[in-house]
N, C-alpha and C positions, 0 to 999 in steps of 0.2 A: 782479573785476567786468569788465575788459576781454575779457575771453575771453568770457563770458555773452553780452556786449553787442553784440561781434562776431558770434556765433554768431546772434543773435535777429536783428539786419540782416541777415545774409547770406539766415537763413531766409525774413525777410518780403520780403527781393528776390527770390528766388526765387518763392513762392508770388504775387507781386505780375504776375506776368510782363509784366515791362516798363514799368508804371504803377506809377514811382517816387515819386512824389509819396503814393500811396496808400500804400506801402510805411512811407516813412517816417512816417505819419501812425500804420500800427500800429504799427513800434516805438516810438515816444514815446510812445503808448497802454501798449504793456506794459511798457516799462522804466520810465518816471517814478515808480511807485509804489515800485521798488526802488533806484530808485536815490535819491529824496527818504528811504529808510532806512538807506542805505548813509551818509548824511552826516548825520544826527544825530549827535552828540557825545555821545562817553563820560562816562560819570559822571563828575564832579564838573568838566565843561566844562574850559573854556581854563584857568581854576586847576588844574587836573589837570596840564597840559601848564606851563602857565607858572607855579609857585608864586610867591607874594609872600614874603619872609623867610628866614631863613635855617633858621626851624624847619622850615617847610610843604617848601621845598627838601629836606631830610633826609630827612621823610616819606614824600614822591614817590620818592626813593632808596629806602628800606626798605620800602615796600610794594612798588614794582619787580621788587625781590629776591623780596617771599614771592611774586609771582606765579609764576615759577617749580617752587613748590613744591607737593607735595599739598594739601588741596584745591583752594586757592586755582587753580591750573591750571585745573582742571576749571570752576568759577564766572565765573574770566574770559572763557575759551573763549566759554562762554552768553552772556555780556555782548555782548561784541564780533561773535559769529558772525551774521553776514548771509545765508547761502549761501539760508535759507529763506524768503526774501522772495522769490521769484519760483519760478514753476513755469515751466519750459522746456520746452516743446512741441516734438513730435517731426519734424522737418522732414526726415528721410530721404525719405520717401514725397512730397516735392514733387520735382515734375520742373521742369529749370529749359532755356529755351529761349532760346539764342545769337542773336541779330538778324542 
């Protein structure tokens, strides 16, 4: 996310030429939506992360492990992958002008 979120500032300061304000008014335009995705919580929320007991503990370990594994790999990837929450617009063709 950091690199995206650079890249989309750098671009809307450029395209912005000089009227920063405006600038940043797109990037929080374009990034909010991915980034309010990027911070929703994995399944089974903060119990996921923090279990209660010493079975749910174990659990969180052994499911850890099959993640790992075929298919589970694959399923978690989907779960957790963000990359498709924003489309990244092509800012090469802005020309950006020094003061």
């Amino acid at each position: 996310m950091p690199s995206s979120s650079a890249y989309v500032l750098a671009g809307e300061l450029g395209r912005a030429a000089g009227d920063h304000a405006a600038a940043f008014a797109r990037y929080e335009e374009i990034m909010h939506p991915y980034v309010a995705t990027a911070h929703t919580l994995a399944p089974g929320g903060v119990d996921g992360f923090l279990p209660r007991g010493r079975f749910m503990l174990r659990m969180r370990v052994f499911t850890a492990r099959l993640m790992h594994h075929w298919p589970m790999r694959q399923i978690v990837a989907r779960m957790l992958d963000k990359s498709e929450a924003i489309e990244l617009a092509d800012y090469a063709s802005t020309s950006v002008t020094v003061a």
